[in-house]
Backbone as a ProteinNet text record, in pm:
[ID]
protein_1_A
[PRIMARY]
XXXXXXXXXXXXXXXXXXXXXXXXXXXXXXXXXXXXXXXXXXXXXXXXXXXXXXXXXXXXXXXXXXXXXXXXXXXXXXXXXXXXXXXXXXXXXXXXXXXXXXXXXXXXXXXXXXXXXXXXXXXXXXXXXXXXXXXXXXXXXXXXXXXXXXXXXXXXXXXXXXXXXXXXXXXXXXXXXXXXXXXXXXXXXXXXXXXXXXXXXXXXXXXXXXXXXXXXXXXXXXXXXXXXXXXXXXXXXXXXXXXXXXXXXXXXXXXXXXXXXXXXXXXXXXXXX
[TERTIARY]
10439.6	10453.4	10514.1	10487.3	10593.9	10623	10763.4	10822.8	10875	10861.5	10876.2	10983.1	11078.3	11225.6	11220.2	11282.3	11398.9	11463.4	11467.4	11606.9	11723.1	11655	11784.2	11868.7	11806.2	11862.1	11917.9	11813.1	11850.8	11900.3	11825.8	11853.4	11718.2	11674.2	11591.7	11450	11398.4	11270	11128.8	11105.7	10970.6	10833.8	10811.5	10668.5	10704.1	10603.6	10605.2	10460.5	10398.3	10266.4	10254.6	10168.5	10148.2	10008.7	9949.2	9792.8	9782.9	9869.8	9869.3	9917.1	9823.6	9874.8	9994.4	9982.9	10127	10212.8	10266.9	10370.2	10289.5	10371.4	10326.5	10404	10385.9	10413.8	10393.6	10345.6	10305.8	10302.2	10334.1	10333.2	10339.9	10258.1	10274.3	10216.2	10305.9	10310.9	10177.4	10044.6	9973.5	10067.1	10020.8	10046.2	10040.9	9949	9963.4	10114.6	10135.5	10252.1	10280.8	10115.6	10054.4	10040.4	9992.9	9965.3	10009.5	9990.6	10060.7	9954.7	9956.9	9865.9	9931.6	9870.4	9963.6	9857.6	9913.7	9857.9	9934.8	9875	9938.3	9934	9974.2	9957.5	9884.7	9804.1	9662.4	9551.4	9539.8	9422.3	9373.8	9455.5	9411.4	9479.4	9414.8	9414.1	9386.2	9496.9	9471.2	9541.6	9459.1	9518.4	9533.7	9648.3	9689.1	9757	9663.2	9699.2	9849.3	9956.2	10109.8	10108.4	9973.8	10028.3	9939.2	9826.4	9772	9758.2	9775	9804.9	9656.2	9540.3	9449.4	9389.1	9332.4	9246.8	9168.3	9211.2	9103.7	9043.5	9049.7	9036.2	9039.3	8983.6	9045	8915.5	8961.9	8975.8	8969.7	8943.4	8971.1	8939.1	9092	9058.2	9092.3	9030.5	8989.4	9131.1	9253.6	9391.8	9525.5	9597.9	9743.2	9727.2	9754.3	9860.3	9971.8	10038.4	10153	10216.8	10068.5	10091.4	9993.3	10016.8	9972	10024.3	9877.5	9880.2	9804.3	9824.2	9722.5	9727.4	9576.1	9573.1	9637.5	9666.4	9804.4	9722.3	9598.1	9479.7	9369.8	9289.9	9210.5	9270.8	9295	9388.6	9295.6	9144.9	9089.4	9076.3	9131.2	9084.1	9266.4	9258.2	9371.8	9385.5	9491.9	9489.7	9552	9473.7	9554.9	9543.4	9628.2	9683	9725.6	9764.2	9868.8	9860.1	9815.3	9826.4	9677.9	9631.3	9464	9518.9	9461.3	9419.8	9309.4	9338.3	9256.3	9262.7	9277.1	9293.1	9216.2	9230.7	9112.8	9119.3	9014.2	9047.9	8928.6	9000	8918.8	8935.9	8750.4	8775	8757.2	8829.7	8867.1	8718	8661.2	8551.4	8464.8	8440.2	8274	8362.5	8493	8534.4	8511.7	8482.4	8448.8	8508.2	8475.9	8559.7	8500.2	8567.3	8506.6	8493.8	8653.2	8653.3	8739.4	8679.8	8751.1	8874.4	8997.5	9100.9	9093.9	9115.9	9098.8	9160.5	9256.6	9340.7	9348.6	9453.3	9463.5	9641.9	9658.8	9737.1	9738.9	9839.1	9813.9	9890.6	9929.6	9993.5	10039.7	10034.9	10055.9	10183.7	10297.8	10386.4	10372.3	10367.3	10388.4	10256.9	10266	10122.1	10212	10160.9	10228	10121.8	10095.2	10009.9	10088.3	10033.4	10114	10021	10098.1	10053.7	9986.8	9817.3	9736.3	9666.9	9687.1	9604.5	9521.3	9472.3	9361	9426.5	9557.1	9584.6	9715.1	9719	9787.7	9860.7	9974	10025.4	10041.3	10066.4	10063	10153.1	10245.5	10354.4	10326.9	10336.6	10242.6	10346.2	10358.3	10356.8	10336.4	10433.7	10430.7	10319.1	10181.7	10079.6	10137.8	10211.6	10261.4	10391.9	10467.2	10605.9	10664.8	10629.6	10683.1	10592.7	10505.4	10456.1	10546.2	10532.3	10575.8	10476.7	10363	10237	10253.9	10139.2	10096.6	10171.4	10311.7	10430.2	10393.8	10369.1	10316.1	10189.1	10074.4	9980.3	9939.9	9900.3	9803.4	9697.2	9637	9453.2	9474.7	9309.1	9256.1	9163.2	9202.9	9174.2	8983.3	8959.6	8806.1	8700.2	8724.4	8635.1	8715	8806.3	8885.3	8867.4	8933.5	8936.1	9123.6	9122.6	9284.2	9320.7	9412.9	9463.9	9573.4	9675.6	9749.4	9813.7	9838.2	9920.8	10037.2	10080.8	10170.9	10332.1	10311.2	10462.7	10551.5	10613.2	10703.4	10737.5	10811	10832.7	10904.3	10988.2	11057.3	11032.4	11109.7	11064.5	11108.8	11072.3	11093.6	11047.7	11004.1	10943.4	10990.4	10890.2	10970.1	10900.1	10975.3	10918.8	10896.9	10945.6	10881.5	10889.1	10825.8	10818.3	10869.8	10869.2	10918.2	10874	10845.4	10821.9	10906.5	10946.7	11060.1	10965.2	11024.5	10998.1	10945.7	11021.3	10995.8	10974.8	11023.9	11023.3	10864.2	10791.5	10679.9	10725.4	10834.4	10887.4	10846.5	10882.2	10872.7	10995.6	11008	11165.1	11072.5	11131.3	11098	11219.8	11251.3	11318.9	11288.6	11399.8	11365.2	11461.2	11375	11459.2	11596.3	11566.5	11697.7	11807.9	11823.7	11940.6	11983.9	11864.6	11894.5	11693.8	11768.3	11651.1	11587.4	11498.2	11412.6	11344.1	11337	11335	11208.1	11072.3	10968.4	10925.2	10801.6	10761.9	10627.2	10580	10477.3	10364.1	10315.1	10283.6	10240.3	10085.1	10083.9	10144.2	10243.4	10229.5	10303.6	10355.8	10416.9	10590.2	10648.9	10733.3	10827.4	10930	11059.4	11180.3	11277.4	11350.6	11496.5	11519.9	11643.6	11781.9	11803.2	11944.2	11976.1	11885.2	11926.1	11868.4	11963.8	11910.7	12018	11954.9	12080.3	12131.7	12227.6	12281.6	12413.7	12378	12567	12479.3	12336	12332.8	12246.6	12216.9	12166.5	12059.7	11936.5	11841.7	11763.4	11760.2	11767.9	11660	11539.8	11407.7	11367.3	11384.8	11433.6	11327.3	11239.4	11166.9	11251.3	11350	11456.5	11389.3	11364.8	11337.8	11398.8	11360.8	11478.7	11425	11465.3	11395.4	11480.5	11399.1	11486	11484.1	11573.8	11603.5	11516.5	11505.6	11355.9	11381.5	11501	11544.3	11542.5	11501	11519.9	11668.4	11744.7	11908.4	11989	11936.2	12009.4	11882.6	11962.5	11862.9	11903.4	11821.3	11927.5	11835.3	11924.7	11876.8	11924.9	11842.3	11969.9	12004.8	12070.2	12098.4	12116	12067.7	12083.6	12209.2	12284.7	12467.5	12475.1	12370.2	12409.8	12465.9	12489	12508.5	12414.4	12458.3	12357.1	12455	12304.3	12436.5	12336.3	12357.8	12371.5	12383.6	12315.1	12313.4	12307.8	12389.8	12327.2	12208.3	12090.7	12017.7	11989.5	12039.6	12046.7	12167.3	12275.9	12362.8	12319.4	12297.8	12271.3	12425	12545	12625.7	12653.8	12739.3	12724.8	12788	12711.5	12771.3	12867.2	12825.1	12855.8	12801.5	12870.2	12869.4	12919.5	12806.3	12829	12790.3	12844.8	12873.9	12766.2	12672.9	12546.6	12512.9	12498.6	12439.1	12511.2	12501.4	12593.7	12463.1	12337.4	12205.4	12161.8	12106.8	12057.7	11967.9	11991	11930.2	11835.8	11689.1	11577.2	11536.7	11579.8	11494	11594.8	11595.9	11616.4	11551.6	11528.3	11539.2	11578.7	11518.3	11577.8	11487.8	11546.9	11474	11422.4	11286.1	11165.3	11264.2	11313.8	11341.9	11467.1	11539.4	11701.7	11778.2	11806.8	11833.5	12004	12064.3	12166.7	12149.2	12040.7	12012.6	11938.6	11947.9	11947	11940.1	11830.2	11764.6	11791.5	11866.2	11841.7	11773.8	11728.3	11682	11735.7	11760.3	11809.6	11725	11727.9	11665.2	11645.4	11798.1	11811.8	11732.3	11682.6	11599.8	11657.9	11802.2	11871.7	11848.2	11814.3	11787.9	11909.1	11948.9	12084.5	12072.2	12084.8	12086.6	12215	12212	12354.1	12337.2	12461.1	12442.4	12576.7
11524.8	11525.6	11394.8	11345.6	11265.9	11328.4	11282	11318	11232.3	11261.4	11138.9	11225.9	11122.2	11137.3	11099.1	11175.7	11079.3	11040.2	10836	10847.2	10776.6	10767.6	10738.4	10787.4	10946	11012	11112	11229.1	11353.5	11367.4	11258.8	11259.4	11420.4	11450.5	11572.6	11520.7	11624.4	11589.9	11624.5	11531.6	11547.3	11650.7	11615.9	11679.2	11649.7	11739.8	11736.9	11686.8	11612.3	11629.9	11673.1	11810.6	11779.7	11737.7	11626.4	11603	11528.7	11530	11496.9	11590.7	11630	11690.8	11670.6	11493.4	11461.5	11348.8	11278.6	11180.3	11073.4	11095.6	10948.5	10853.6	10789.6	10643.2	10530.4	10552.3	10449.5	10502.2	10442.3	10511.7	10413.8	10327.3	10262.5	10257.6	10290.9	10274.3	10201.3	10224.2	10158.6	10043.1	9902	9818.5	9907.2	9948.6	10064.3	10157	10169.2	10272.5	10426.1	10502.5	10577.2	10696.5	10576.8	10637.8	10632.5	10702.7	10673.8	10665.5	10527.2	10518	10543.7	10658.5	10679.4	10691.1	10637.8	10676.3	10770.1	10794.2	10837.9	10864.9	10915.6	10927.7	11082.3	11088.2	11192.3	11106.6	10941.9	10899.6	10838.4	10957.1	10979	10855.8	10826.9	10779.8	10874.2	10815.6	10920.8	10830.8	10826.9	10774.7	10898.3	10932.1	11044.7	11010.3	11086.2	11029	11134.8	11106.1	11155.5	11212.7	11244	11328.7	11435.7	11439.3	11528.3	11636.5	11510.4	11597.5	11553.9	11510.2	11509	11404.3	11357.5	11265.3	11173.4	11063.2	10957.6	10920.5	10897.3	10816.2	10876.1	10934	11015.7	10916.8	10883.1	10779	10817.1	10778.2	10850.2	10715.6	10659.2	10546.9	10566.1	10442.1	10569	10488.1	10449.4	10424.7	10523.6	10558.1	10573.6	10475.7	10500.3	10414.7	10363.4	10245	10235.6	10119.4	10068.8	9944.1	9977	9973.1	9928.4	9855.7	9778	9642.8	9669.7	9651.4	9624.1	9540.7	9484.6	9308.8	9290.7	9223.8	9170.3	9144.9	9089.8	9077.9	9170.9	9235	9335.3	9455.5	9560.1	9682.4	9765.4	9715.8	9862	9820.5	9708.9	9651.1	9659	9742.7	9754.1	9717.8	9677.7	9627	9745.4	9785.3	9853.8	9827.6	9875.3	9826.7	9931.7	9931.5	10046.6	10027.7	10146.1	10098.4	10083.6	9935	9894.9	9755.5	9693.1	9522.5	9488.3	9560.7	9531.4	9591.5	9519.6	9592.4	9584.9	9644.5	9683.7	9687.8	9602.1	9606.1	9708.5	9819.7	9934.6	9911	9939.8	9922.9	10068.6	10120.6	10264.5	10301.5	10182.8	10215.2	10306.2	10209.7	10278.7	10302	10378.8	10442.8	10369.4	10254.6	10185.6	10063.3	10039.3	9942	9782.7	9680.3	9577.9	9416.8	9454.5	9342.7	9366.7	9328.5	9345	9228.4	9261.7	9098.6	9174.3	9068.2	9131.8	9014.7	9049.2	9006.7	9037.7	8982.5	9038.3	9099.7	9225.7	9312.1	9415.3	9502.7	9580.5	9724.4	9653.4	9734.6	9643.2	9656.6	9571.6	9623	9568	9601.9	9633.8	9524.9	9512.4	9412.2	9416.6	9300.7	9283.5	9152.4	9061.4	9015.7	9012.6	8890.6	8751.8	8658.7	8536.3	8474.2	8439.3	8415.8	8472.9	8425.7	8499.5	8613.1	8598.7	8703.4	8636.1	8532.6	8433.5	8432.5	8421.5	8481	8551.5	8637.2	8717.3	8712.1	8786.9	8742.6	8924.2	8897.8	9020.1	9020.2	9111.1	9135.2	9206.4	9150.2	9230.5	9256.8	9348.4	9356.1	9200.8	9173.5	9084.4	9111.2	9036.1	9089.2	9083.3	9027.7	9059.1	8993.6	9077.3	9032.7	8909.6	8823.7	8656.9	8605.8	8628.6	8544.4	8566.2	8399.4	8437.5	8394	8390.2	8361.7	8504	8475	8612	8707.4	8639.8	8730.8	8746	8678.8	8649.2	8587.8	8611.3	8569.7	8539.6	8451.8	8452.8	8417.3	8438	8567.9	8436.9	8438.5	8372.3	8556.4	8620.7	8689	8734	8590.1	8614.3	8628.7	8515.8	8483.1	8557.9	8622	8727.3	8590.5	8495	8398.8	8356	8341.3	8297.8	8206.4	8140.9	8003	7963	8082.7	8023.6	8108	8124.4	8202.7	8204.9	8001.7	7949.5	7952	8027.4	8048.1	8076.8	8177.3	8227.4	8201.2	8135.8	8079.8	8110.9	8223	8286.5	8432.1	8434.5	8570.1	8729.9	8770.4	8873.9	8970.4	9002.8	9066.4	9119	9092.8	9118.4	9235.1	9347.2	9431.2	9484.5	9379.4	9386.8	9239.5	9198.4	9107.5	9104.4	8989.8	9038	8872.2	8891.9	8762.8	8735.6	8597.4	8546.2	8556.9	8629.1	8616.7	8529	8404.9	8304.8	8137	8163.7	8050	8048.3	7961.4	8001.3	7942.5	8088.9	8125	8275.7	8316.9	8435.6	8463.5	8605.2	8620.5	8728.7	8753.2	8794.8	8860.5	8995	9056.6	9051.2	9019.9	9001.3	9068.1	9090.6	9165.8	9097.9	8972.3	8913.1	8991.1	8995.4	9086.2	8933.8	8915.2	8853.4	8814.4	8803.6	8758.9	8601.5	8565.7	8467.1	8364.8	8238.3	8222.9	8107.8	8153.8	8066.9	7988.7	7899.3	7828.3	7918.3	7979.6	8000.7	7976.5	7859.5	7711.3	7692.4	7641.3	7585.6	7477.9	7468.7	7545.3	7621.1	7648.7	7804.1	7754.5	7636.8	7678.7	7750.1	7738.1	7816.7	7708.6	7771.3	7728.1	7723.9	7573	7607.3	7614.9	7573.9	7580	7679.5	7788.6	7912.7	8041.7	8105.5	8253.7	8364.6	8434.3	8563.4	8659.3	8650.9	8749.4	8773.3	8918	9012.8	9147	9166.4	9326.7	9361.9	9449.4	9495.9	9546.9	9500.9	9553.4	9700.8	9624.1	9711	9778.6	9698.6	9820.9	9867.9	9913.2	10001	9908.1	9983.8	9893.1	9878.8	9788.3	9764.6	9670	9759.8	9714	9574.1	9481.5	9382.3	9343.4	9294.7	9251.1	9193	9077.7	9004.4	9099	9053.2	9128	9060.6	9145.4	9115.1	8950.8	8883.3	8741.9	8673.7	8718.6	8627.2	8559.2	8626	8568.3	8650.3	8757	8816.9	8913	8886.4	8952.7	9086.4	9166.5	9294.4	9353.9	9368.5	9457.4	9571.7	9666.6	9763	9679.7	9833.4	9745.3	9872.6	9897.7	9985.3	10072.9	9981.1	10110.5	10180.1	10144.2	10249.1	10138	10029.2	9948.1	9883.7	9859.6	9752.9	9628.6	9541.4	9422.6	9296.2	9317.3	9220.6	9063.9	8953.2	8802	8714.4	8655.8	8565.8	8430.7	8460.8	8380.8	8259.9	8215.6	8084.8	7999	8057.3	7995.8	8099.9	8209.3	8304.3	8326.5	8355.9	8390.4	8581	8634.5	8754.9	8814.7	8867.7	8880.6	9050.9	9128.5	9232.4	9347	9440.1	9530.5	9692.3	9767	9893.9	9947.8	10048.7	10163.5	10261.2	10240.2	10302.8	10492	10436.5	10617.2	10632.9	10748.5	10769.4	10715.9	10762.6	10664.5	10557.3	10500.8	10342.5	10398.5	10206.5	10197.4	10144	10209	10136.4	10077.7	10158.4	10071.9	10045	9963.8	9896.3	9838.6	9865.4	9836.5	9792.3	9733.5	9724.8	9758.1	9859.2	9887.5	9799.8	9817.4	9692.2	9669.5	9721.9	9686.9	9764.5	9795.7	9796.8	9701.7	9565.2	9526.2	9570.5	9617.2	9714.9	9834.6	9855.8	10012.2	9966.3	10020.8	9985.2	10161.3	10142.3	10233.8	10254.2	10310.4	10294.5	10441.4	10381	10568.6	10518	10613.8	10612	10694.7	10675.3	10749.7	10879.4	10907.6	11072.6	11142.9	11075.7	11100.2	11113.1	11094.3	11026.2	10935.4	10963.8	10876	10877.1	10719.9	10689.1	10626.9	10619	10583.6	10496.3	10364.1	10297.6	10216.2	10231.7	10126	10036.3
9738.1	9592.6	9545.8	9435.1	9324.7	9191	9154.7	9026.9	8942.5	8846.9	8697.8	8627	8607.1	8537.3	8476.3	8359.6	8255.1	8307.9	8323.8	8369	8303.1	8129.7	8094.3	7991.3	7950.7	7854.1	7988	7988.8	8011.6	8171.9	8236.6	8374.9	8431.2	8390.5	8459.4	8486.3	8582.4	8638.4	8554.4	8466.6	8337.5	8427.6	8516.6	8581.7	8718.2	8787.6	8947.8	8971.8	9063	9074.2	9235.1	9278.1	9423.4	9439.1	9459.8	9506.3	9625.3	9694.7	9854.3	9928	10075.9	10177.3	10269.7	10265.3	10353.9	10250.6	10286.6	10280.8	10172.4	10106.6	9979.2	9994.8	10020.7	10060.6	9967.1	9873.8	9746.6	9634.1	9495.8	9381.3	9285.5	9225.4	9112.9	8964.3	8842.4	8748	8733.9	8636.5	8559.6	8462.4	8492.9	8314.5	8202	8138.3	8022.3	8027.2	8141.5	8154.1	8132.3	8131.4	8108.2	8216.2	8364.8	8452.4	8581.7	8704.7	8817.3	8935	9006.1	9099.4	9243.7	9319.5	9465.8	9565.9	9648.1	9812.2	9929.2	9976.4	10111.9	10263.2	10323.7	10462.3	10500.4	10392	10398.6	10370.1	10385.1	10309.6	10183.5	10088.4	9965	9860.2	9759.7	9601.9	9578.1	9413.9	9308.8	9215.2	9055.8	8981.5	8869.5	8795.1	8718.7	8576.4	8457.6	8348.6	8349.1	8310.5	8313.9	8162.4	8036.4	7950.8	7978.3	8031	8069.5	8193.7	8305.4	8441.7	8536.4	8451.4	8547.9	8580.6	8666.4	8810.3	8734.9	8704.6	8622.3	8728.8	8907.1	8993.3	9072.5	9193.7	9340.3	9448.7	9542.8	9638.7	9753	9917.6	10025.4	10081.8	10120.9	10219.5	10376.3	10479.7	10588.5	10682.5	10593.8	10653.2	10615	10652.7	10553.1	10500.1	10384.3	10250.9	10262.6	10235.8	10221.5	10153.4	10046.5	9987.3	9857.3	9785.3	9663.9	9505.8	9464	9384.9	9306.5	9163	9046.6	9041.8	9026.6	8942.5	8795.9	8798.3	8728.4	8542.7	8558.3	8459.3	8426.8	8528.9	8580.8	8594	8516.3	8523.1	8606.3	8611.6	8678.1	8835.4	8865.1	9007.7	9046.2	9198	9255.8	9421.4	9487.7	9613.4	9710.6	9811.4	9890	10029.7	10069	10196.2	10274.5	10422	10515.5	10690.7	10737.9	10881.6	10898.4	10917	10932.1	10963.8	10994.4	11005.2	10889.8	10790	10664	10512.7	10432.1	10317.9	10208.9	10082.8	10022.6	9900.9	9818.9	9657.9	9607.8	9516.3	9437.8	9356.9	9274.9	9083.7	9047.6	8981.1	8946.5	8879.7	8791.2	8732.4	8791.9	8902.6	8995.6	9095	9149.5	9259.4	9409.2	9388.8	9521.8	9569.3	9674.8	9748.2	9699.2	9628.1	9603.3	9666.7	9793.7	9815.9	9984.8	10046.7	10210.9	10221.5	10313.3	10353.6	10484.6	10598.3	10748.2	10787	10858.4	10950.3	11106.2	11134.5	11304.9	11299.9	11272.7	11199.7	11274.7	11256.1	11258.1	11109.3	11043.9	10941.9	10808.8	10727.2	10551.3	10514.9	10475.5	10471.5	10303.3	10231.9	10084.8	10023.8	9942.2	9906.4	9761.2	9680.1	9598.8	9503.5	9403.7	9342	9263	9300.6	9236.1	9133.6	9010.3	8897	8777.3	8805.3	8701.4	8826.8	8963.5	9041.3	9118	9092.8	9176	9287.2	9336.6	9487.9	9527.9	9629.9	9651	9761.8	9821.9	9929.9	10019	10111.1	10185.6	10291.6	10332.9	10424	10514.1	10657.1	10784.9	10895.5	10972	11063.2	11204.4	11272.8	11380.3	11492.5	11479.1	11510.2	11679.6	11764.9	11886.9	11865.8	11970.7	12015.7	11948.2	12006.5	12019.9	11907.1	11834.4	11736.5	11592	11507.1	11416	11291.1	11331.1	11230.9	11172.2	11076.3	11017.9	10948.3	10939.4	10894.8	10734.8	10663	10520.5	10537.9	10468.9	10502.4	10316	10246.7	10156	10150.6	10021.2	10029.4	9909.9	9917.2	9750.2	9755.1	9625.7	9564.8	9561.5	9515.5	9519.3	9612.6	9700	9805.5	9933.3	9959.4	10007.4	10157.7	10145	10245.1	10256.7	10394.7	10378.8	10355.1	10251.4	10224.9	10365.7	10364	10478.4	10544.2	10665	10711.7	10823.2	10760.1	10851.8	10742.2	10631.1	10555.6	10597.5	10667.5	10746.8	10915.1	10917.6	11112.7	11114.5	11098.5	11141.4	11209.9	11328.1	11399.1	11343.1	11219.4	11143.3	11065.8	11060.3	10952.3	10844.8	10717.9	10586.9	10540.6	10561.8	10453.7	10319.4	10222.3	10085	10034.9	9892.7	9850.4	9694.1	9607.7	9465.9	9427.1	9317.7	9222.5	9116.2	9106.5	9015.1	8861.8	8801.7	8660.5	8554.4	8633.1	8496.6	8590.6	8660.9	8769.3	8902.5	8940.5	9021.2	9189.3	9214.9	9378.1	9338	9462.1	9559.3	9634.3	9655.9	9723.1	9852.5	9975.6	10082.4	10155.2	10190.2	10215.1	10378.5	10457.9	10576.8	10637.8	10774.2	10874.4	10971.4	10943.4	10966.3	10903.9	10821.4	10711.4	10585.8	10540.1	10411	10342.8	10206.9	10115.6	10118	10165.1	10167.2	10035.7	10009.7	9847.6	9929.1	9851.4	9873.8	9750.3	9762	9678.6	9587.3	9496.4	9509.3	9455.7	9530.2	9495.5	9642.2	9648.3	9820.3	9825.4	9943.8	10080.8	10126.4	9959.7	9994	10076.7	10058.8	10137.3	10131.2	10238.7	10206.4	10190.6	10061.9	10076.1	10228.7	10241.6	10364	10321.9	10120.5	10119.9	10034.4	9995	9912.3	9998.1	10052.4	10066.7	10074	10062.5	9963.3	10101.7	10159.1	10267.2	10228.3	10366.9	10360.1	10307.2	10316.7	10295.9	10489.3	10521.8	10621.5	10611.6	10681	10680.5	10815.9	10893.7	11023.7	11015	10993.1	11016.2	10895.7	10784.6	10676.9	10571.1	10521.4	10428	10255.3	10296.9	10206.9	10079.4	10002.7	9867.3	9805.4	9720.9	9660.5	9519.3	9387.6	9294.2	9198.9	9119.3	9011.1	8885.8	8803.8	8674	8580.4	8444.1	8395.3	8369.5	8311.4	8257.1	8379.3	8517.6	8641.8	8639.9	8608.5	8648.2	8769.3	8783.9	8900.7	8973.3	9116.5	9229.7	9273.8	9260.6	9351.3	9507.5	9608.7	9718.1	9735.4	9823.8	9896	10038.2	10100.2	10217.2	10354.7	10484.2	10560.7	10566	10515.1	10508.1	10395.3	10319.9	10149.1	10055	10042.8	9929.4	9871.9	9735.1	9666.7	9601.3	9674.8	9662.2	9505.1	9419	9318.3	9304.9	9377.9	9371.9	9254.1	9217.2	9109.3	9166.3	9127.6	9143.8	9179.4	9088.4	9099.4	9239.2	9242.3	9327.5	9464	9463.2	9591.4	9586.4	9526.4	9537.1	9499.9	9540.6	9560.9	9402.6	9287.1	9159	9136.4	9257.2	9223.7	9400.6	9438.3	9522.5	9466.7	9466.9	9437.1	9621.8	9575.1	9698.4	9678.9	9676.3	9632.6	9696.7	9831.6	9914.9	10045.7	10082.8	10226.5	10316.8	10279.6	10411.6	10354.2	10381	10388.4	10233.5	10137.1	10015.2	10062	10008.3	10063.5	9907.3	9764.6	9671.2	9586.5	9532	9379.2	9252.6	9158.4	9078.8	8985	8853	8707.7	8601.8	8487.5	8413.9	8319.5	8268.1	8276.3	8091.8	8021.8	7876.3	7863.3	7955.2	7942.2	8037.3	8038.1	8103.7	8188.8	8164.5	8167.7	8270.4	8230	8364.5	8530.3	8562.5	8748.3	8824.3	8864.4	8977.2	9120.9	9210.2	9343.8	9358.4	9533.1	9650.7	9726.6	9819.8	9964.6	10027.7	10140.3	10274.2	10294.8	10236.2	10208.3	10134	9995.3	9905.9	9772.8	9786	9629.1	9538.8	9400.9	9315.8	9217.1	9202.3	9157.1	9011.6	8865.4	8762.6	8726.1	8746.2	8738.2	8585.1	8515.6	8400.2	8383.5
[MASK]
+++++++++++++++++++++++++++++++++++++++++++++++++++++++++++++++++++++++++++++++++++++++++++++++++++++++++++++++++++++++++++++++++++++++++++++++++++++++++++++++++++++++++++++++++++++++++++++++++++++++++++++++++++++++++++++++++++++++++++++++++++++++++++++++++++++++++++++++++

């Protein structure tokens, strides 16, 4: 199942939806803000209008889910991703698959679009042991060809990604136990004298994201905190005591800049202002 809250009046649970057999693993908000696009670890899409209750879209891709992307321009064209060495752009229109990315993978952690959408970035799985290619890989969008997939030399894997607001970088949540600050701009680099540590990652697909003004960064972190960066310096602006299990998400609310979202592991959802 997923559930849609109030979460900044009443605090209660608006609707339940169950249209998956197992584990949902993905869930993103339509642009319109209307609807909810999810995947899961039954296969399934489903896109769901939230005043009505029913199926604009139902889908059956032949991976778990565990990544999904709307084009950022194209509302009916979406990116998905999970455990495959390949992922997959659907136009809700005609229910079909429009565009193949194939790698040497074995799982998509997060997928990203940078800019207007003309290309995208994708968070993988360490295709063996000792390599540190392939850790970030970016896609040109159209011709579903790889621009590069020498960004990351470091031996880690990042399991999510986030885009700076107003500035053209990229932030990369890594398993080292700190946030990563790229260019995103070929050739994509990374920065070596800003990166945001002191939270814990440990495996944990630890969420991270800028605030809507791009002045502050927030993560969780494997012990239950959320740790608050000011941006610009990577200095530490603030530490809440968030969950007794590991914070895997954070947020900020998209037009209260004031309100702040966490989950934890446990399955707590936290409303901080």
């Amino acid at each position: 199942v997923f559930l849609v809250w109030n979460a900044v009046d009443s605090g209660r649970c608006l609707q339940t939806y169950s249209l998956h057999s197992e584990a949902v693993r993905a869930a993103r908000w339509s642009p319109c803000g209307r609807r909810i696009l999810s995947g899961g670890f039954d296969f399934a899409l489903h896109l769901t209008d939230l005043e009505t209750g029913t199926q604009l879209f139902s889908g059956k891709s032949d991976f778990r889910v565990t990544a999904l992307k709307f084009h950022p321009k194209d509302h009916s064209i979406f990116l998905c991703g999970g455990f495959s060495s390949e992922m997959k752009a659907w136009d809700i229109r005609t229910g079909k698959v429009v565009r193949r990315y194939k790698a040497t993978i074995q799982q998509t952690l997060d997928i990203l679009f940078l800019g207007e959408g003309c290309e995208f970035l994708s968070s993988t799985d360490a295709s063996t042991r000792d390599s540190a290619d392939r850790t970030i890989i970016a896609w040109d969008f159209r011709t579903s060809a790889r621009i590069s997939n020498q960004i990351y030399h470091e031996r880690y894997t990042c399991p999510s990604l986030a885009a700076h607001p107003q500035e053209p970088v990229f932030l990369a949540q890594s398993n080292g136990n700190y946030v990563a600050l790229f260019s995103a701009v070929w050739p994509y680099r990374m920065s070596r004298r800003r990166r945001y540590a002191g939270h814990k990652v440990e495996g944990y697909s630890v969420g991270c994201e800028c605030s809507p003004g791009g002045e502050l960064l927030v993560t969780g972190s494997a012990d239950g905190r959320v740790l608050i960066y000011t941006f610009r310096t990577a200095s530490r602006a603030c530490t809440l005591q968030g969950h007794a299990e590991a914070c895997i998400g954070a947020t900020f609310h998209p037009v209260l800049p004031s309100v702040l979202a966490t989950s934890s592991w446990g399955g707590e959802v936290k409303i901080w202002h």
